[in-house]
Backbone as JSON Lines, residues from 0, in Angstrom:
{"i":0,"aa":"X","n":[160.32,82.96,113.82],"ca":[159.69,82.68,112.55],"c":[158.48,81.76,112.72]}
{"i":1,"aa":"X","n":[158.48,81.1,113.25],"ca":[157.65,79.62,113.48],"c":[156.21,80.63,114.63]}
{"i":2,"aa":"X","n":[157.04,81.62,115.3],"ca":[155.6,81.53,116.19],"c":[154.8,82.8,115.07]}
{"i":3,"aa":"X","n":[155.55,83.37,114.33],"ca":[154.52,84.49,113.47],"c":[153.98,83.65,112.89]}
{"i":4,"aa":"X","n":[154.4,82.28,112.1],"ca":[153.54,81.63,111.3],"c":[152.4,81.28,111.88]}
{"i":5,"aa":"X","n":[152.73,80.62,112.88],"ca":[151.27,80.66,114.44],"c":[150.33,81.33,114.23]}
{"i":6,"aa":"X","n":[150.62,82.86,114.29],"ca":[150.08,83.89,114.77],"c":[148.89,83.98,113.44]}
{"i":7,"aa":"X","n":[149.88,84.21,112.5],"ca":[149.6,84.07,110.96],"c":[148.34,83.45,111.06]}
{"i":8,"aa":"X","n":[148.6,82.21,111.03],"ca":[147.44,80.7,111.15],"c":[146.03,80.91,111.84]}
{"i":9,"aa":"X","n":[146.64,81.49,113.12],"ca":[145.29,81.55,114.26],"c":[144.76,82.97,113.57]}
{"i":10,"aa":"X","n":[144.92,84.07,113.16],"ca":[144.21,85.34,113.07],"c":[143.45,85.15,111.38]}
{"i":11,"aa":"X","n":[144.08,84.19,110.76],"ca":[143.26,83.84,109.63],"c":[142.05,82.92,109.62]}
{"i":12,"aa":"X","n":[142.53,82.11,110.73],"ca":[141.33,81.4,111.59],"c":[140.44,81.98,112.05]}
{"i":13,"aa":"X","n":[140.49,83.23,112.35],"ca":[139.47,83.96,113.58],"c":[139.08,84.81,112.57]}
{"i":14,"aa":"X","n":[139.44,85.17,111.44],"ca":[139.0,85.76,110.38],"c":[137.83,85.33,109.84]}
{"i":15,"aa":"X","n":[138.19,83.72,109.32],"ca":[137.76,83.12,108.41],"c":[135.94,83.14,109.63]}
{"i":16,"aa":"X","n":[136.35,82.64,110.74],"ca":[134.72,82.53,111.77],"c":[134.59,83.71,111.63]}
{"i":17,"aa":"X","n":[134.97,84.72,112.02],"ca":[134.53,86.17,111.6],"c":[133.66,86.13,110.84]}
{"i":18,"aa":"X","n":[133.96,85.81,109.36],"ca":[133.12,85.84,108.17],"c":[132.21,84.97,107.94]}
{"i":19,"aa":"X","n":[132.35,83.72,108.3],"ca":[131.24,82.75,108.5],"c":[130.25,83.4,109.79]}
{"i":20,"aa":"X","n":[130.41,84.21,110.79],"ca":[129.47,84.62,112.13],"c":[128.78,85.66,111.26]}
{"i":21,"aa":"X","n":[129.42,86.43,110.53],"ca":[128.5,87.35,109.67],"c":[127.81,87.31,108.4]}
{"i":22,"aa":"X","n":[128.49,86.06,107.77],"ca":[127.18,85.64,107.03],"c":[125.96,85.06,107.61]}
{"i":23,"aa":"X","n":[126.07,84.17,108.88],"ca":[125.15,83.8,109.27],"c":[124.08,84.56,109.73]}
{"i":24,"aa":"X","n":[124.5,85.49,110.09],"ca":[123.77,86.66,110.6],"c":[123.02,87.33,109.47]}
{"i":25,"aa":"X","n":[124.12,87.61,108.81],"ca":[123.23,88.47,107.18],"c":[121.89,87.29,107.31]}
{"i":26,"aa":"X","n":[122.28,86.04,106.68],"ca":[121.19,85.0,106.62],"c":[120.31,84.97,107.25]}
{"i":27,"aa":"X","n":[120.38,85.28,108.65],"ca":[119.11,85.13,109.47],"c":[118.82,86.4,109.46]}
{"i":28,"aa":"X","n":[119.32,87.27,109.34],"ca":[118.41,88.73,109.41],"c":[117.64,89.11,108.12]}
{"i":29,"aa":"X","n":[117.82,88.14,107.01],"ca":[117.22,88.18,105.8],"c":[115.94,87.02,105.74]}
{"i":30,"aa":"X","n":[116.18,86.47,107.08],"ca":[115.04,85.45,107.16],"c":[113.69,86.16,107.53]}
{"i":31,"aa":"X","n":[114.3,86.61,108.78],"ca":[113.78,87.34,109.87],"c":[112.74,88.8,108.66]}
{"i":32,"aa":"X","n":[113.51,89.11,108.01],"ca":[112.32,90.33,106.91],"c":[111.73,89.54,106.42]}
{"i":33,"aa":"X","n":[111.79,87.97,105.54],"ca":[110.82,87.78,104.77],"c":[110.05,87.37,105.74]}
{"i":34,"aa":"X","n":[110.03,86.69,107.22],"ca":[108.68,86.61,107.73],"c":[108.31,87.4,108.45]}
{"i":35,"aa":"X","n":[108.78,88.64,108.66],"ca":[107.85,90.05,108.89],"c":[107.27,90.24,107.71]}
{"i":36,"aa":"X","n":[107.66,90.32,106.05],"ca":[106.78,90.84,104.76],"c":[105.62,89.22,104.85]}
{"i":37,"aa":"X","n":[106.21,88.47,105.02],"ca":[104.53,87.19,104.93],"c":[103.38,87.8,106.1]}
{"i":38,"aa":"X","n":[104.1,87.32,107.29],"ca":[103.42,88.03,108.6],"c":[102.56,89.83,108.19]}
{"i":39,"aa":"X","n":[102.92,90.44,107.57],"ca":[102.12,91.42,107.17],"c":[101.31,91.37,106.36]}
{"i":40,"aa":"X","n":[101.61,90.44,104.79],"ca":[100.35,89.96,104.11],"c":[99.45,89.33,104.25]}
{"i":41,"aa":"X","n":[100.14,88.29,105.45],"ca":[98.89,87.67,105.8],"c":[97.68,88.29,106.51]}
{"i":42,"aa":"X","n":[98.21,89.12,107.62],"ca":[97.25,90.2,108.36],"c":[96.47,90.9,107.51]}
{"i":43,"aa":"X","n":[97.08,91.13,105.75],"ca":[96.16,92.33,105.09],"c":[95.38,91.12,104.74]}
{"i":44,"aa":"X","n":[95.8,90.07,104.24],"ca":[94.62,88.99,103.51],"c":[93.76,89.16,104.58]}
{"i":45,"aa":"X","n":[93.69,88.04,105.75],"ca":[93.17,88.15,106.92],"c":[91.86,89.34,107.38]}
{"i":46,"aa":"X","n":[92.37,90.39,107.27],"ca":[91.78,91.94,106.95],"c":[90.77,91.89,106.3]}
{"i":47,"aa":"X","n":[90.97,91.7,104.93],"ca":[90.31,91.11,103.74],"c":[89.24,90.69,103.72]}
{"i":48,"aa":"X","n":[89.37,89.3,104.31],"ca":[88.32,87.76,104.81],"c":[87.43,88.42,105.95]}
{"i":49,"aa":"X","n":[88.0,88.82,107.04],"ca":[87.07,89.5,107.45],"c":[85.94,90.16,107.4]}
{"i":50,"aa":"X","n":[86.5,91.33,106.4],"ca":[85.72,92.61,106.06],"c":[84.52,91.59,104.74]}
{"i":51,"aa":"X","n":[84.93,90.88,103.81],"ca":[83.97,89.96,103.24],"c":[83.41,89.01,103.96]}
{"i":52,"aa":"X","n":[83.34,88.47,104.84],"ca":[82.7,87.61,105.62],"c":[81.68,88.84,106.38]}
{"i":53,"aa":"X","n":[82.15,89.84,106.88],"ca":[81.02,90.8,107.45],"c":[80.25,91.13,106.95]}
{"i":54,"aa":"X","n":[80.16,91.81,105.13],"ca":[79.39,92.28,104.3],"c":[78.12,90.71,103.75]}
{"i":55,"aa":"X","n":[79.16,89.64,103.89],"ca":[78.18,88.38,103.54],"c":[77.43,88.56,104.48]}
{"i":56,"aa":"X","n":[77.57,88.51,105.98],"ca":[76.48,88.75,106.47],"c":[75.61,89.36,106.81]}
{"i":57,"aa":"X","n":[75.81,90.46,106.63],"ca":[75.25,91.28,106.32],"c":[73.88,90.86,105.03]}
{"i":58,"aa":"X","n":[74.56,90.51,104.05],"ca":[73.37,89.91,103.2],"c":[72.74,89.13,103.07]}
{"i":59,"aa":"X","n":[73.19,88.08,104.12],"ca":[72.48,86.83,104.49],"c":[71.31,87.75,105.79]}
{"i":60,"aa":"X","n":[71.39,88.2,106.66],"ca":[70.72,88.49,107.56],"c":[69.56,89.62,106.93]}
{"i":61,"aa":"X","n":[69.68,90.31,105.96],"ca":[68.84,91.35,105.13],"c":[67.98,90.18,104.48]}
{"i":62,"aa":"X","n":[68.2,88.82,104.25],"ca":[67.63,88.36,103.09],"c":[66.75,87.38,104.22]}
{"i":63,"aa":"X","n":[67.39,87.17,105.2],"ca":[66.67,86.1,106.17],"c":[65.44,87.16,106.88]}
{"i":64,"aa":"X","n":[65.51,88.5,106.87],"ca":[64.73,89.07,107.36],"c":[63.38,89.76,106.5]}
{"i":65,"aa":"X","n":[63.39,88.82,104.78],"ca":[62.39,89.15,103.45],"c":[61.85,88.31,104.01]}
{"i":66,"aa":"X","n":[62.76,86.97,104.5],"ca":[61.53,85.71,104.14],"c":[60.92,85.62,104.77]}
């Protein structure tokens, strides 16, 4: 009787980390997407700044070449 209660004890134990090892995991694998979705907006902003910083100069160098 005493060692099933044992048994009992320890496999509810190894349960219970079970479920705490896989929330943690859920958690970090839900981390892990939102900074792949930032990490991708930032590249499109980035993108962005670029492509307007090129066209500025573009109009700065057309206008330096009136005066």
């Amino acid at each position: 009787m005493l060692c099933l209660a044992v048994l009992q004890r320890m496999e509810a134990s190894q349960r219970n980390r079970l479920i705490q090892g896989t929330q943690s995991l859920n958690r970090a694998s839900e981390s892990i997407a939102r900074s792949h979705q930032i990490a991708a907006e930032t590249d499109e902003v980035g993108t962005e700044i670029l492509g307007e910083l090129g066209r500025q100069r573009e109009v700065l160098v057309r206008t330096k070449d009136r005066v």
